[in-house]
C-alpha positions as CSV (number, residue, x, y, z in Angstrom):
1,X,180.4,80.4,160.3
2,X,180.2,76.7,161.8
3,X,178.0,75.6,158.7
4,X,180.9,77.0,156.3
5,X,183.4,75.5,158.1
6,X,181.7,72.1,157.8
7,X,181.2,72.4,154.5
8,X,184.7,72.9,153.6
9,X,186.0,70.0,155.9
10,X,183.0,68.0,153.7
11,X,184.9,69.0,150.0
12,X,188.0,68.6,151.5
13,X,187.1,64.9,152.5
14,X,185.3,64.3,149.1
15,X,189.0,66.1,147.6
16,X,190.8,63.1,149.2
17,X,188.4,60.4,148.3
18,X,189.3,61.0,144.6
19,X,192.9,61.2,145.3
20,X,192.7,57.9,146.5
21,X,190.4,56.5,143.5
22,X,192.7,58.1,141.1
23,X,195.7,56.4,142.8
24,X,194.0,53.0,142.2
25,X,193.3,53.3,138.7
26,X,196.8,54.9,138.2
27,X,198.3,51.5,140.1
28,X,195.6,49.5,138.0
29,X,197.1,50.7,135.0
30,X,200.8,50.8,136.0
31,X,200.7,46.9,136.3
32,X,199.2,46.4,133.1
33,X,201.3,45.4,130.0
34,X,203.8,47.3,128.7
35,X,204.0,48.2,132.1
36,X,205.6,45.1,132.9
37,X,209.0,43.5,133.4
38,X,211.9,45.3,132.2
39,X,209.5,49.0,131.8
40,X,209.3,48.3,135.8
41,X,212.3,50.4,137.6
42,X,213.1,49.6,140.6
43,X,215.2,52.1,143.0
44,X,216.4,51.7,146.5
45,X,216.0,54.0,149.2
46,X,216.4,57.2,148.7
47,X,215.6,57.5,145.3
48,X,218.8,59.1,143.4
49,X,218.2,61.1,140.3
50,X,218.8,58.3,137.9
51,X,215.6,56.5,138.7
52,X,213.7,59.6,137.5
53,X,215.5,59.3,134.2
54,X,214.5,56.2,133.7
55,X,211.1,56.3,134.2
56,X,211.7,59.4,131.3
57,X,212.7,57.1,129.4
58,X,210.5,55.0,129.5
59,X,207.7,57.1,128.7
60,X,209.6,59.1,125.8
61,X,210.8,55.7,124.3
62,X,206.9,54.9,123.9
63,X,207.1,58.2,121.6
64,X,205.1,60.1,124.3
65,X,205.9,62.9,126.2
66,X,206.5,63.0,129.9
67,X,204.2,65.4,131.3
68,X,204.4,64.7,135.4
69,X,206.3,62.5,138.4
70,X,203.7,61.7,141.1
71,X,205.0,60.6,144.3
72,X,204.9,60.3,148.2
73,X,206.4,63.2,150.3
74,X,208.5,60.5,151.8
75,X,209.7,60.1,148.6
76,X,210.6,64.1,148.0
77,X,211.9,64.3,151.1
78,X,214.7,61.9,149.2
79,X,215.3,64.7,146.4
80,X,215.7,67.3,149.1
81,X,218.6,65.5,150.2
82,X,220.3,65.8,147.0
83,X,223.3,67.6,147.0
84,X,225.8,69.1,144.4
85,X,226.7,66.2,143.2
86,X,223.2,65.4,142.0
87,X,222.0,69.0,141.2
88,X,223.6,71.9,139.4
89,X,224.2,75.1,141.9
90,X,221.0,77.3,140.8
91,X,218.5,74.4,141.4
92,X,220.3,73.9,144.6
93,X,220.2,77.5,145.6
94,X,216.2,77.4,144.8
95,X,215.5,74.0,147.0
96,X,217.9,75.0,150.0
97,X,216.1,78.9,150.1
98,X,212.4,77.9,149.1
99,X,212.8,74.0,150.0
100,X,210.9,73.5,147.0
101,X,211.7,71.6,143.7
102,X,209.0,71.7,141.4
103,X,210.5,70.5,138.2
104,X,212.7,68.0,137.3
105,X,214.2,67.4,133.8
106,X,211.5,69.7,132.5
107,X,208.6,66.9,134.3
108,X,206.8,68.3,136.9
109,X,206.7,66.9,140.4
110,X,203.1,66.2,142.2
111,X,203.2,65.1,145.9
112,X,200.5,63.5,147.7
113,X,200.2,62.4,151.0
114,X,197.4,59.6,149.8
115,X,200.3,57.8,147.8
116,X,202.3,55.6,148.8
117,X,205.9,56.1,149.4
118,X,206.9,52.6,147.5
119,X,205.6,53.6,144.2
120,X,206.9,56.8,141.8
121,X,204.5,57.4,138.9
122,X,206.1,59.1,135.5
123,X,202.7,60.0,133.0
124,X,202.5,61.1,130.2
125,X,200.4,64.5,129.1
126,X,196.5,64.1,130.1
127,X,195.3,64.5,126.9
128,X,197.2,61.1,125.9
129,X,196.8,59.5,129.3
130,X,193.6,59.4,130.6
131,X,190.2,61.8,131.7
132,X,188.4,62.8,135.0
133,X,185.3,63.7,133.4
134,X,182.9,65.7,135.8
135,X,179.0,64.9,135.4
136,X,178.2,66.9,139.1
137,X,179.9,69.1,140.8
138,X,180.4,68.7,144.2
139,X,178.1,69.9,146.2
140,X,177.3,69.8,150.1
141,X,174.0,70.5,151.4
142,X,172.8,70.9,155.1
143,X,169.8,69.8,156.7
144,X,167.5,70.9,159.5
145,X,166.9,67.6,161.5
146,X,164.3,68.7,163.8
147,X,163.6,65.2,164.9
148,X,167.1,64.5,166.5
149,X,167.9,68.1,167.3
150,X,170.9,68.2,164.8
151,X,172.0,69.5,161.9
152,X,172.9,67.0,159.1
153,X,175.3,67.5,156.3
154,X,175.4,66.2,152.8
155,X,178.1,66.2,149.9
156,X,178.1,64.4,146.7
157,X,179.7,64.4,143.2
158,X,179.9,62.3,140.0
159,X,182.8,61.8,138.5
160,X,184.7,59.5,136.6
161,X,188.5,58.1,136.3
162,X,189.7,56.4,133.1
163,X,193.2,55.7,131.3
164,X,192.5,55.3,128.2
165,X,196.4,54.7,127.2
166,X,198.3,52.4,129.7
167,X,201.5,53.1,127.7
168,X,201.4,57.0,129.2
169,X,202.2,55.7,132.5
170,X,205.9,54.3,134.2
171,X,206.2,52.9,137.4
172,X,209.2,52.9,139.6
173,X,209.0,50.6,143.0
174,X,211.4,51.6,146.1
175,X,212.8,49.1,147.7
């Protein structure tokens, strides 16, 4: 029971190791040209609805499609707070009763706790954005250490991050 447990704490460790590589490469890419200048939105705090359109826009008017919003929870917290004015009555009904609002102007929204809560992320579809390709699994392994009278416990994976299109991603800073 102990060595399961300490193998799930190991994946879940490894889990947001590569949350945080994939949120450099997605900043890497974000400050890349076209990414640059007037493609840059910038909202204050909170974020109002408008500053998700626009990051639409930006990736639709690169003839791509918009596939996801990635943000902080601080930042979701801010789209929480809409209120009628800012949502129609049945998307209101489903955040106030679930407190969840998973899509917004057919883009889904991924929250992360690893990002942070000065940046929004609008990509594009993965196909035409980017790849994660998995060479090993992870794996954890544990180890009798006789020696030290302990048990030692190994994980590892190879993977790899790439966008292959920096046009499939919009950024959008928070004041």
């Amino acid at each position: 029971m102990a060595f399961d447990r300490a193998k799930e704490r190991v994946a879940i460790a490894m889990a947001i190791g590569e949350d945080d590589e994939v949120f450099k490469v997605l900043a890497t890419a974000a400050a890349i040209s076209p990414n640059t200048g007037a493609d840059v939105i910038t909202s204050g705090h909170p974020v109002v609805k408008a500053a998700f359109a626009d990051l639409y826009a930006v990736i639709a008017g690169r003839q791509l499609v918009p596939s996801s919003y990635v943000m902080s929870a601080k930042r979701y917290s801010d789209i929480q707070k809409w209120n009628s004015t800012d949502l129609d009555q049945v998307s209101l009904n489903v955040l106030l009763e679930t407190g969840q609002f998973g899509v917004l102007f057919g883009t889904r929204l991924i929250v992360s706790t690893r990002l942070a809560s000065s940046v929004i992320y609008c990509t594009t579809t993965p196909d035409k954005l980017g790849r994660i390709p998995e060479r090993k699994a992870v794996e954890v392994k544990i180890f009798d250490n006789v020696r030290d009278l302990q048990y030692d416990i190994v994980g590892f994976e190879q993977i790899g991050v790439g966008v292959h299109n920096v046009a499939g991603i919009a950024r959008c800073d928070v004041a």
